[in-house]
N, C-alpha and C positions, 0 to 999 in steps of 0.2 A: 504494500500500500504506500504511493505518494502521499507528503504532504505534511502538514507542521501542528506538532500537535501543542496543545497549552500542557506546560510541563508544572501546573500548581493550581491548587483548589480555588487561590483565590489570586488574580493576578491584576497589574496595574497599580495605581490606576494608569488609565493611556488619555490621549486628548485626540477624542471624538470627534470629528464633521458633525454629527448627529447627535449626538448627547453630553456634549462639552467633556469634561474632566471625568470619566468611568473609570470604575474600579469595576473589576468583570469578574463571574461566580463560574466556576466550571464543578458542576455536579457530574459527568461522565468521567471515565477512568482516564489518566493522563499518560495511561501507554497505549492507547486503542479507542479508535471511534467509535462510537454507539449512536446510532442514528436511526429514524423509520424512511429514512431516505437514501436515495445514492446518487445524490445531483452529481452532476458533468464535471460543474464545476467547482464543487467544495475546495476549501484549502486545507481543510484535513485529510484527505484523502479521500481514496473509496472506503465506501464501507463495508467492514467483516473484523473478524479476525482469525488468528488461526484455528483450524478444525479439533476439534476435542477438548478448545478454552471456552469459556467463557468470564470475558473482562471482571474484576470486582468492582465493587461502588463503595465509594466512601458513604457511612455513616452520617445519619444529621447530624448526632453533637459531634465529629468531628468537622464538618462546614462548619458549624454557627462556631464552635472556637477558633476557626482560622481565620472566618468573618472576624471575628472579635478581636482577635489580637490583629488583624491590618488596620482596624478600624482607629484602635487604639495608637496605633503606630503615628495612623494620619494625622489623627487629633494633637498628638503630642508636638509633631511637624507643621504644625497649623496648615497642613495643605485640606481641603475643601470641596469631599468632589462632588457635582452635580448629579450622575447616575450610581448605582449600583446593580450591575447588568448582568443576568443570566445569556449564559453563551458558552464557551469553550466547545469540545469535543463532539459535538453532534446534537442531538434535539433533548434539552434540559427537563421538558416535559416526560420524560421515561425514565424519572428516578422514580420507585418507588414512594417515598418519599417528599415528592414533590410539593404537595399544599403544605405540610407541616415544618417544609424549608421556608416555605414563604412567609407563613406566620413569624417564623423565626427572627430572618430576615429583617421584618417590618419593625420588632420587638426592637434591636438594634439600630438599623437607623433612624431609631425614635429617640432614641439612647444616647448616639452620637452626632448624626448629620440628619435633622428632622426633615432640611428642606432637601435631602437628594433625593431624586426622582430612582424607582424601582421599575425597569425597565427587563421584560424576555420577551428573545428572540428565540421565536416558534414557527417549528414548521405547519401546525395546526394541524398533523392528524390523528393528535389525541381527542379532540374538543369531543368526542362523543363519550369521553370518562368525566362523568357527573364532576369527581373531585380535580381534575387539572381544568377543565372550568371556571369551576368556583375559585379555584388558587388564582390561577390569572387572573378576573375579573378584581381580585385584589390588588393587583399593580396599578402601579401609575401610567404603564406607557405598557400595554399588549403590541407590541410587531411580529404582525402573522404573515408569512410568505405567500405571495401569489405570482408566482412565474409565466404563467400561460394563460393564454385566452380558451383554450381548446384540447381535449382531453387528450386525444396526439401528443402534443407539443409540452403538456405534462408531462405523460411518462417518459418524455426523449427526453427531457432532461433534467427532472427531478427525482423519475425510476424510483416513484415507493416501495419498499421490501413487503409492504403489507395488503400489497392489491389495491390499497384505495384509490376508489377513480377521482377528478377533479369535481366531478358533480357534487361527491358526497363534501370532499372540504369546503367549495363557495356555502353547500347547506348549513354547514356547522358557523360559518365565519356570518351567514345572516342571522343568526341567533344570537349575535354581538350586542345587535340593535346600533349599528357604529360607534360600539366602546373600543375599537382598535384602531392600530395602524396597520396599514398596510405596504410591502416591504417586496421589490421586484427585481431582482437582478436580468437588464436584457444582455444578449450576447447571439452569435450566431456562430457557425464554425460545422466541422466535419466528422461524425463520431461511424465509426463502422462503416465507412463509406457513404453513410446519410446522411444529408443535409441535417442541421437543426439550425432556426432561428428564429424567436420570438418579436421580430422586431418588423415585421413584414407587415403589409397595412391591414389584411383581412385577420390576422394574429391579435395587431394591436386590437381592431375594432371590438374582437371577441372579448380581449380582457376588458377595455373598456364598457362592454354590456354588461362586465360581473360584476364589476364597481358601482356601477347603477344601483342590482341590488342589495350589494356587502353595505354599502354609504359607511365607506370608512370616514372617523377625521380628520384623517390624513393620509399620505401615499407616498412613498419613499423611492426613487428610482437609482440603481445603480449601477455600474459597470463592473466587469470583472478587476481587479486590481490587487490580485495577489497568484501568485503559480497557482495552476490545475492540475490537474490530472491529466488531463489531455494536453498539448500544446497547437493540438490546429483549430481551438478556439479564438475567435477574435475580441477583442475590445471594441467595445459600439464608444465612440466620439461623443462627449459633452454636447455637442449642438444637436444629434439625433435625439442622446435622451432629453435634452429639453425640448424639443417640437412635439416628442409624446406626453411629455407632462405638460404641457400647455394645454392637450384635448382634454387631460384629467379636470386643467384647473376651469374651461369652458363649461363644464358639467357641473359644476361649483363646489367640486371636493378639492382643498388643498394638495396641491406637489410641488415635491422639492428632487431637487438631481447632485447625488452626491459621489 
């Protein structure tokens, strides 16, 4: 497997385009991605790991003590960060775990940094378990992925491990009621000899119709900018992703191109 994995439970913080000053949470194991996904273009790599393993997870009160002692660390440093962001190693949503991190979480930077913002990034195909639901809908900033317009164009290049089609994730993410953001990497390039590229006008139009009804309050665009997996992927140009975020912002949902 390519690709670069977060080598610590709790890392940063780093200074975000999108969330100023994050300090980032990695609940997946720091030798092995764990993902319900196998996008194209992850920077962790593909995902698996070797046959007859399977990865360990850290512990909640191991998190929340490593939370705690960075927290503590910052504080002492007077540094101040504006997010603290679920991320690292694949979809954070598949810690067992998960709501009872977020309580945690919240416990803490109540503790310490009341005004940083509690931000995960989700791939969304957990939203059909009651309790990573409810956990989310407790953050400050839900960003849920939506790559494609069209269920094709899904699995070339997000490849969920779990069968789910794109239907069933736009269903889950309308049950938001627009308490999310929404978060799209476009790109184009050559995987097995097939085309993939999301950035095509009947492509864009389609993802545009699911925004319609997702009515995120906001919408995220971005390009590839870190290695792949693949290397005859392209980087889409700042001026394309903003011509498709201006159809976003005509519909009167906010976009930004980062």
């Amino acid at each position: 497997m390519s690709g670069s994995l977060f080598d610590e439970i709790i890392f940063g913080p780093v200074k975000s385009r999108r969330f100023g000053i994050s300090l980032g949470i990695n609940l997946l194991p720091l030798t092995s991605k764990l993902c319900s996904f196998d996008c194209i273009y992850c920077e962790c790599g593909l995902t698996g790991h070797e046959k007859g393993s399977k990865p360990g997870l850290y512990k909640l009160e191991q998190i929340l003590t490593a939370l705690e002692s960075r927290l503590q660390g910052l504080k002492s440093n007077n540094v101040i960060p504006d997010a603290i962001t679920f991320a690292g190693n694949g979809e954070p949503t598949m810690h067992p775990d998960f709501e009872s991190i977020i309580d945690g979480v919240i416990v803490l930077r109540d503790k310490y940094f009341p005004n940083a913002q509690i931000t995960v990034l989700s791939n969304a195909t957990l939203l059909n378990r009651a309790k990573v639901k409810d956990a989310l809908l407790k953050a400050d900033n839900n960003v849920l992925k939506l790559d494609a317009g069209t269920n094709e164009t899904f699995q070339a290049i997000n490849r969920p491990v779990n069968h789910i089609s794109l239907e069933e994730v736009v269903d889950r993410l309308v049950e938001f009621e627009g308490n999310l953001i929404i978060q799209t990497l476009f790109l184009r390039g050559m995987i097995a000899e097939k085309a993939v590229d999301n950035t095509v006008p009947e492509e864009v139009a389609a993802w545009l119709k699911l925004l319609v009804r997702i009515k995120p309050k906001n919408v995220m665009l971005y390009p590839i900018d870190r290695l792949t997996p693949y290397a005859t992927l392209e980087k889409v140009s700042q001026e394309e992703l903003q011509s498709i975020a201006d159809q976003v912002i005509a519909l009167g949902i906010p976009a930004q191109v980062f």
